[in-house]
N, C-alpha and C positions, 0 to 999 in steps of 0.2 A: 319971483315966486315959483316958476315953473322949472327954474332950474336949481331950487331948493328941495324941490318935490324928488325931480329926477335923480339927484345927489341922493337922498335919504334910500330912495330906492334901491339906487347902487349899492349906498353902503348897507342895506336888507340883504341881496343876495348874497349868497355866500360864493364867493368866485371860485371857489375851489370847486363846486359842484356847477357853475352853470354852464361850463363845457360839453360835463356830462348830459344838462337838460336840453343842451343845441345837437347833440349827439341823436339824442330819443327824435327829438323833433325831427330834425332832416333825414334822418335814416324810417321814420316811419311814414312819412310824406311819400319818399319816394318808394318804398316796397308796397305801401295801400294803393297805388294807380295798379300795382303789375299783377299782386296777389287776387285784386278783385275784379279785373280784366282781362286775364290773360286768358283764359279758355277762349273769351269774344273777340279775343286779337287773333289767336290760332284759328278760330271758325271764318273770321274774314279774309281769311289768309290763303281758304280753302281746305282746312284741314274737317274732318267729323270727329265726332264721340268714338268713335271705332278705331280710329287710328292712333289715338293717342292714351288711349286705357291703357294698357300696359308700361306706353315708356312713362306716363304721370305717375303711375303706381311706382314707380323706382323710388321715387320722393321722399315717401313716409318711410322704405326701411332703408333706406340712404340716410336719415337721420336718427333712425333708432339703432343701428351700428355706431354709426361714422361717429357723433357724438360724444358717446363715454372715452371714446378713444382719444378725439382730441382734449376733453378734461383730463386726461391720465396725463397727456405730453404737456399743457399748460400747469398744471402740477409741480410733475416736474419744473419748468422752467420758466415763470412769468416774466422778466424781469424787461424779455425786450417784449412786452405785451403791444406796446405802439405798434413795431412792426408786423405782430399777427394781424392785429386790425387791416392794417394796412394792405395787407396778404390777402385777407379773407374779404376786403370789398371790392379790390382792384378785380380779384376772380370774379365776384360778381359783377361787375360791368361789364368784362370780356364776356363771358357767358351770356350774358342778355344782346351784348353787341352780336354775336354769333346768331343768337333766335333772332333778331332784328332782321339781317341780312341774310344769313347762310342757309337757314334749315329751310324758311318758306319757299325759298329760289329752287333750293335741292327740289324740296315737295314737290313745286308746281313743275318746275323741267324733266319730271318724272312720269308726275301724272301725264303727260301732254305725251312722251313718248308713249306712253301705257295703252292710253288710248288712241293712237296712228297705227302700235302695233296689233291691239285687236281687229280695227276697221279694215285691216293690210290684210288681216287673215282669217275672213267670214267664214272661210272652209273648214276649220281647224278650229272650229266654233268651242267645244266642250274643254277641248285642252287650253287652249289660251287662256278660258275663265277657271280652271285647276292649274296654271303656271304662276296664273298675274293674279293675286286676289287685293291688288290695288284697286283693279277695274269694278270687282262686284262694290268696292267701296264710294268708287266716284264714278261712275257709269261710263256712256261712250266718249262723251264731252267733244270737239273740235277735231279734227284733221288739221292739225298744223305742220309748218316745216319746220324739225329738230336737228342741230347738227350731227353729225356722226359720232361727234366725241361722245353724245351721251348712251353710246351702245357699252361705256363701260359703267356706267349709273344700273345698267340695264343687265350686267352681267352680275354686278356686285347684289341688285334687287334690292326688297323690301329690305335686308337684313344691313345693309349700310345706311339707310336710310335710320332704321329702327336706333342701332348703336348709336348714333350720331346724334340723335335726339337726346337718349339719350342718356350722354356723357355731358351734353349741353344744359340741362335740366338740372341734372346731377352738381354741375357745376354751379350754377348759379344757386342752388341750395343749399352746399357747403360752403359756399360763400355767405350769404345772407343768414341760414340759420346760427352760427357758430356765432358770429362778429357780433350779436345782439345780448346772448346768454355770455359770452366774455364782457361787454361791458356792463351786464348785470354785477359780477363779479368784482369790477374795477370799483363802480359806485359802492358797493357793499363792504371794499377795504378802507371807501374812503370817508363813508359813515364813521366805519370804527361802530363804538357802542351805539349812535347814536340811529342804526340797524333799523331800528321802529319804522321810522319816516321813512323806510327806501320810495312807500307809495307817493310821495309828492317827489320825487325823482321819475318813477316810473310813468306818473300822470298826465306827461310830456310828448308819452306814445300816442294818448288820445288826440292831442293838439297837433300832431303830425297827420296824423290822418284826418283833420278836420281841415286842415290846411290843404290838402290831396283832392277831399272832396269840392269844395270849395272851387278851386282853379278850375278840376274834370266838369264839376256842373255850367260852371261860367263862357269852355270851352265848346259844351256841348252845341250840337246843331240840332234844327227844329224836324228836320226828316229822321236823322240821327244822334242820338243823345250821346252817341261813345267817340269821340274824336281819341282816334287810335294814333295820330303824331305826339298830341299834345297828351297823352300818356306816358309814353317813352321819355317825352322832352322834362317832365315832370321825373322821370326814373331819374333819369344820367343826371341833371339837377341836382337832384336831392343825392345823389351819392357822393357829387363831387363836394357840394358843400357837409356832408357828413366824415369826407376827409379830410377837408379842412379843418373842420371842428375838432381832428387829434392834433392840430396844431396849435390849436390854442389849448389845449390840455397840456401843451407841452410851456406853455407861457403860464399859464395860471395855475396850474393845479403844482403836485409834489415835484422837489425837484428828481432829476434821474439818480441821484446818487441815495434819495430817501426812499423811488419804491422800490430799489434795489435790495434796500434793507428789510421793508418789509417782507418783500416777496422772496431773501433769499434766507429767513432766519428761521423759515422752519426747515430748511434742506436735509437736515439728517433725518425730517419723521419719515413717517410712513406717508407713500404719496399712492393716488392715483387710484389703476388698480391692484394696485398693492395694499390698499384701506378697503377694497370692496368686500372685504367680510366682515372686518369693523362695521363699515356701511348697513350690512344686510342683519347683524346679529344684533341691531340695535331693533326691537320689536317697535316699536313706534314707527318704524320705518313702511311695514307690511298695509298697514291700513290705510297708510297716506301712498304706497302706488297703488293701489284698488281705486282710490280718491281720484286718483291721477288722471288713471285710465280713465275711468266713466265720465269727469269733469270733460276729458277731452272727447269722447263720442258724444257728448249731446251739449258740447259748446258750436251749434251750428252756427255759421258764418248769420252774420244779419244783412236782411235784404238790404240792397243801397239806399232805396226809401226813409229806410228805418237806422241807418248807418247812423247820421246825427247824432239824431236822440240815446242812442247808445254810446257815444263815443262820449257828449257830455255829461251824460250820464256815470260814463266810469271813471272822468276826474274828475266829480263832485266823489266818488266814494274813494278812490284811489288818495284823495286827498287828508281824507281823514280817516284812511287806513288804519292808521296808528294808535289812536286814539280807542276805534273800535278792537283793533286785536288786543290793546287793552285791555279792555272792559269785558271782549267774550272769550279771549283765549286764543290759542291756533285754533285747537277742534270745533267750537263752536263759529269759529270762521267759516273753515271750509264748508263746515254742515249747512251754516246760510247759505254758502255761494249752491251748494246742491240744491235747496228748499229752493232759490230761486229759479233754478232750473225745471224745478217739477211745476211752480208756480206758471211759469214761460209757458210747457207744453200742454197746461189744461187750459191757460188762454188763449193758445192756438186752437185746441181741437174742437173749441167753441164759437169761434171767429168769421162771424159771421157781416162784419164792418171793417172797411180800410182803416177806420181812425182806431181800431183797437190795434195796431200794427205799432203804433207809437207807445202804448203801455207795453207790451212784451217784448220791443227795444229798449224800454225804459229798465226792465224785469232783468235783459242781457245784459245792462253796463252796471249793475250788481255785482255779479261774479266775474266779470274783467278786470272792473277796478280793485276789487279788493284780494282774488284769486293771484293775477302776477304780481301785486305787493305781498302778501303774505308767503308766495310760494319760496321767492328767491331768500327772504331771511328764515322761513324758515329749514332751507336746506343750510343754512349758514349754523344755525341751532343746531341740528342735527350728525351734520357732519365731521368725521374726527380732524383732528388736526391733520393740516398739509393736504386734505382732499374736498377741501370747498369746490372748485374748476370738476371735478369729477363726479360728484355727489348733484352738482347743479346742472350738468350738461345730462343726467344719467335719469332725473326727473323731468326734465325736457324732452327727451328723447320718447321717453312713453307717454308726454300728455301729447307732444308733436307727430310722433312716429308711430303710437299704435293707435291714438284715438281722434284726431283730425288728421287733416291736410289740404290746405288751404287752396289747392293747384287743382284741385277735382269735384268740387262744389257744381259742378254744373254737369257733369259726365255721368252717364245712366249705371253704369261697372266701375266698381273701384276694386282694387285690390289693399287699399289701405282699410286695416282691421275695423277700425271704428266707423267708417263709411261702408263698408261693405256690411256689416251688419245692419246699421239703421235702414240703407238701403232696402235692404232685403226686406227687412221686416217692414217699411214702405210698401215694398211690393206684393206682400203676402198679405196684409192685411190692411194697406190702405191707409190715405191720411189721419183722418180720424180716430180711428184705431190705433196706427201706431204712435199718436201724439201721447192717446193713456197710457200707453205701455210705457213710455219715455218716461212718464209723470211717475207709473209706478215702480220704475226700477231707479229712477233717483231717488225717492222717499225711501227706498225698502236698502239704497246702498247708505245716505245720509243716517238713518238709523243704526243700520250695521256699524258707522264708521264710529257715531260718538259710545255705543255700548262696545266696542273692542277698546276705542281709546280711555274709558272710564275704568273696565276691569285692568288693563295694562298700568295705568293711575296708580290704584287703587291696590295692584298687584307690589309696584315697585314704593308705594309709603310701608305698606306691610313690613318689605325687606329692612326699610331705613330703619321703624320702629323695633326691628329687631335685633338689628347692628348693635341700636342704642341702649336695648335690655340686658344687652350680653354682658358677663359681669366680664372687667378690665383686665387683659392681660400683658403682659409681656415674655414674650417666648422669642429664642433663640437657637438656632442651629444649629446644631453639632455633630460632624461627621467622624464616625468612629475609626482609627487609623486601622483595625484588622477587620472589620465585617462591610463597615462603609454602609449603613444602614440608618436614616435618617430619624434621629431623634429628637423631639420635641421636649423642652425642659422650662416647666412656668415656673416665674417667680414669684 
């Protein structure tokens, strides 16, 4: 009976997609340990909020460039898309492997000299603390003995350190961001029509992260709840089994010679940024990056308490995505995912019980779930032919790059747009305060989005019904051989 069951099952899934659902899953496994730790890894490590503001700010417009750009050259050319992946994770592991080892070594063999060199030169009190502004960052700290070699650590200063970071950072974010929004893409050829459901594809993400959490809480110790090994060990893990998983894409899914075809049979359109004015002259387009943007400023990260419950929460709605965009449309999608956002921050600014922390994580996996299913086929709707890869990396980029980023949730200064605002306005006005504010600038943008997308509507049935009033013509060309003056001739 049991292996009646598991047959049926089998033959349920569709094999062709469940490469892609091992894909989501072990690729978000292992980016939830780094994305929602990393500050606490860097702070154990010795680092401050101060020293890392600037090079984490690379982040957000490291992918609000980088982005559109690689959708132009994927565009152009998907066809060895395995080896991009391939490309784009492998950099991520080196890159992490480098923060693992190289940068904290650097850091600490730095500081250590920094501070031998201030205590060496009590005399020369005011310039040392105007040379080194390492020291006013981590104080006098030990007298140790440093080899000599690091007098060139010490010539190079802050500014080798600073670059190295980071190019390191950088790296691992062109790695990890690109690899996830191309397999958006792969899954959305491989729907075909059936585009609706990407959300029970994407749904996969949540179960990745619930797997992440899961391991890091069971890991955790009773002095310390963040086991910083078994973090890492959970990263490298989950990447290496998410390269595995293009392996079996390569056994299950189209053969190499079918995505070839698909992916090389638009090659004469218009690709890339060579469609970005197609892209932008499509008006439907204006209201949904406004969308974009503000979705991503007050899609705040959820506390890990409350992680869970959001995370089940957005495959319960991710799952019947479809059904809903359905029944309300794209716009009155999005419009919910905002309403829930306003809902979130006036349950916050009231929040005066821990267990209400569990409904306004409940309130987040609303617009998770249904936001990255809707988002991806809708740029698939949207987008002219031959510039899916650029249209999709190009909306990512400003909900990733101008309005979160996930690497500075914990840092007082952000230089990413969308944190640096809320921030501020945190700091100007206060919890409470700026919770309403949150609540009133989603509700006043969700309202702008569905009255611009209704006169746009409403604007383009106008045109159809006018196409179709027009009485029938047929008219032909004709260039006169002595004046050459274009004349129109109805029949």
């Amino acid at each position: 009976m049991l292996d009646d069951t598991i047959a049926k099952i089998y033959d349920f899934i569709d094999r062709r997609l469940l490469p892609i659902k091992l894909y989501y899953t072990f690729y978000y496994a292992a980016t939830t340990s780094i994305y929602a730790f990393l500050s606490a890894f860097l702070r154990k490590r010795g680092f401050k909020a101060s020293d890392l503001t600037f090079q984490m700010a690379v982040v957000p417009f490291t992918i609000f460039w980088i982005k559109p750009i690689i959708g132009h050259f994927l565009d152009k050319d998907r066809r060895h898309w395995k080896l991009y992946l391939t490309i784009f994770l492998v950099n991520a592991l080196l890159s992490m492997t480098l923060l693992w080892f190289f940068v904290p070594n650097l850091h600490n063999l730095h500081a250590k000299h920094a501070s031998k060199k201030y205590i060496n030169n009590k005399s020369n009190f005011t310039q040392s603390r105007l040379q080194d502004p390492m020291i006013l960052l981590l104080g006098e700290g030990e007298v140790v003995n440093v080899p000599n070699f690091l007098n060139v650590i010490d010539a190079l200063g802050l500014a080798w350190f600073a670059v190295t970071l980071v190019l390191v950072v950088s790296g691992m974010t062109l790695g990890l961001s690109p690899s996830f929004s191309l397999m958006d893409i792969i899954a959305m050829e491989t729907l075909g029509e059936n585009i609706i459901h990407f959300g029970r594809q994407r749904m996969f993400m949540s179960v990745g992260q619930l797997c992440s959490i899961l391991i890091l809480s069971l890991s955790g110790k009773r002095d310390n709840f963040l086991n910083v090994e078994c973090m890492f060990v959970v990263y490298f893990v989950g990447i290496l089994f998410t390269l595995a998983s293009l392996k079996f894409i390569k056994l299950y899914q189209l053969s190499d010679q079918k995505v070839e075809e698909i992916f090389s049979e638009n090659r004469e359109a218009t690709y890339g940024f060579f469609a970005f004015r197609e892209v932008l002259r499509n008006i439907d387009i204006w209201p949904f990056l406004v969308l974009t943007f503000v979705c991503g400023l007050f899609s705040r990260d959820s506390l890990f308490s409350g992680y869970v419950c959001m995370a089940m929460s957005s495959i319960l709605f991710a799952y019947y995505s479809g059904p809903i965009i359905n029944y309300l449309s794209y716009e009155y999608t999005f419009a919910l995912c905002l309403m829930c956002y306003t809902v979130r921050s006036c349950v916050w600014s009231m929040s005066a019980h821990t267990w209400t922390l569990m409904v306004v994580e409940f309130l987040l996996g609303v617009p998770v779930g249904l936001w990255i299913s809707a988002f991806n086929s809708y740029a698939k709707k949207v987008a002219p032919e031959g510039s899916l890869a650029f249209a999709t990396f190009l909306f990512w980029g400003v909900y990733e790059g101008l309005g979160k980023d996930r690497h500075q949730r914990d840092f007082a200064n952000s230089c990413c747009i969308g944190l640096m605002l809320s921030g501020l306005l945190h700091h100007l006005t206060g919890g409470t305060s700026s919770w309403h504010i949150f609540a009133y600038i989603n509700l006043a943008t969700s309202i702008f989005y569905l009255l611009s997308s209704h006169m746009i509507k409403k604007r383009n049935a106008r045109n159809i019904i006018e196409r179709l009033l027009r009485p029938s013509k047929r008219e032909y060309l004709e260039y006169t051989s002595n004046e050459r003056d274009l004349i129109l001739y109805p029949v």
